[in-house]
Structure formats: C-alpha cells, structure tokens
C-alpha positions in Angstrom: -19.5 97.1 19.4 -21.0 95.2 22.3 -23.5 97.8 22.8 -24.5 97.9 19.7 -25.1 93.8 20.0 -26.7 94.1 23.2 -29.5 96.6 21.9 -30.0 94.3 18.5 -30.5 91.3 21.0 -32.8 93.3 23.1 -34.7 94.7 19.9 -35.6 90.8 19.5 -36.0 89.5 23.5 -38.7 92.4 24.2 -40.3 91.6 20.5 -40.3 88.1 21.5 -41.5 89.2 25.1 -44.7 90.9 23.8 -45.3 87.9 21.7 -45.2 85.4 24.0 -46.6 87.4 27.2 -43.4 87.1 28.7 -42.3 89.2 32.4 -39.2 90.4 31.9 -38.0 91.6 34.9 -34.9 91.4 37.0 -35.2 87.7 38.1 -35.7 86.9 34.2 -32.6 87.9 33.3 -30.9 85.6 35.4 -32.9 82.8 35.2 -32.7 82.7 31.7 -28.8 83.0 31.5 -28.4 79.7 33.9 -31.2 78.3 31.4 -29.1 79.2 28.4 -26.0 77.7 30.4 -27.5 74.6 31.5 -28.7 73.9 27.4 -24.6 75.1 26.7 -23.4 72.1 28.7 -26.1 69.8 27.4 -24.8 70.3 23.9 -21.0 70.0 24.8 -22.2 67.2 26.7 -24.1 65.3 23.7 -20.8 66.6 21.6 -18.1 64.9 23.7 -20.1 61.6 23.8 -21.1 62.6 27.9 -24.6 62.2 26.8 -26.7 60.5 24.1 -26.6 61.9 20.6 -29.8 61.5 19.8 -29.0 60.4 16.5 -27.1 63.6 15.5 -24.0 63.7 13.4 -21.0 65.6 14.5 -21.7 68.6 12.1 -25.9 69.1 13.6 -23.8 68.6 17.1 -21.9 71.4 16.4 -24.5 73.5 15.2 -26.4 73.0 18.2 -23.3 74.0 20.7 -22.9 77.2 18.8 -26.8 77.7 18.6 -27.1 77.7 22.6 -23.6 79.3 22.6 -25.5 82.3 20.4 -28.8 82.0 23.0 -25.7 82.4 26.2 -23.7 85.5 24.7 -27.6 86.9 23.7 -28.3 86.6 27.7 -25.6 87.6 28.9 -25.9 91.1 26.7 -29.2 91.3 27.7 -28.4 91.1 31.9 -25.7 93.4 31.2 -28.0 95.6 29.1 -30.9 95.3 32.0 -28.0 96.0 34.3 -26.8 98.9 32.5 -23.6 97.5 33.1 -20.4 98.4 31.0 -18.7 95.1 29.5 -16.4 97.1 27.2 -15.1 98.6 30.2 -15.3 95.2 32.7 -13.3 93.6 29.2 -10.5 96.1 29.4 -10.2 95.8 33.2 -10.3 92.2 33.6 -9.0 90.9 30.6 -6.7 93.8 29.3 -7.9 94.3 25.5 -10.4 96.3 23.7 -13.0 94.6 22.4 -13.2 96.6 19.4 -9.6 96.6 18.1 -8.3 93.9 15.4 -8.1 90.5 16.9 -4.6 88.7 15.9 -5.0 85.4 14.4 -5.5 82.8 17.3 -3.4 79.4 16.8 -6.6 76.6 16.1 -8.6 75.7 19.5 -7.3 72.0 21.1 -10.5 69.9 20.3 
C-alpha cells in the first residue's frame, strides 16, 4: 500500500522536477519535507486563530491544513522512497499494526 503511494507521488515529483528544472538530490528531499512542515504549522496556525486568517472561512482553512497535510505525507514518501527505506516495516516495529489491514472505527478526533 504505502509503496504503491510513494511511487504514484514520485511519478508526479520527477514529472514536476523535469518541468520545472528542479535538482532532486539527497538535500532536496529533506529540505522540502521541513518546507512542507513549516506550511503544515502555518495552516494549523491560521486554523486555531495563532495567525491571521487572511480572510478565510473555517471550511477554505481546513482545506488548506489537509492540502499541506497531503504535500507532508507526499514528502515524506518520497524521502523514504529516495531512502529506499521500508515504512511498512518501521510501521509494524514502532507502532505495532500493519498498515494494510482494516482500520477499526476511531472515536471522532478532540478539536
């Protein structure tokens, strides 16, 4: 499953790459996740009311914290995928589930 994400993302970062005469190398990788994370926070932060709104409503606020949320998990399968790391294998070990089995129903997040 994750591997299967990670190469669909990476089908559209070296597309996007070519287009844009983009470097991809090792130091990209990174540097783009902590991008990705910094424009995370900035959304939660607009979101909470920790930063200005810029005139959004609550729904375009929470479009935008799962937009960068979508541009995070996309680096973070693309490091991994650079890496040629094993997250289905890291997820068993350090959080003790299978990432592709049935997920039980989750009692709604606290907000």
């Amino acid at each position: 499953m994750l591997q299967e994400l990670a190469l669909r993302f990476e089908t559209a970062s070296v597309t996007y790459a070519e287009a844009h005469a983009v470097e991809r190398d090792a130091d990209w990788f990174l540097m783009k996740l902590m991008e990705e994370a910094g424009e995370v926070v900035q959304a939660a932060n607009r979101l909470s009311g920790r930063s200005r709104r810029k005139g959004l409503d609550e729904s375009e606020l929470r479009r935008c914290l799962a937009d960068e949320t979508a541009d995070l998990l996309g680096h973070v399968l693309l490091l991994a995928h650079h890496h040629r790391l094993d997250l289905q294998a890291a997820i068993m070990r350090k959080w003790r589930f299978a990432p592709e089995e049935p997920t039980p129903a989750l009692p709604p997040a606290d907000r």
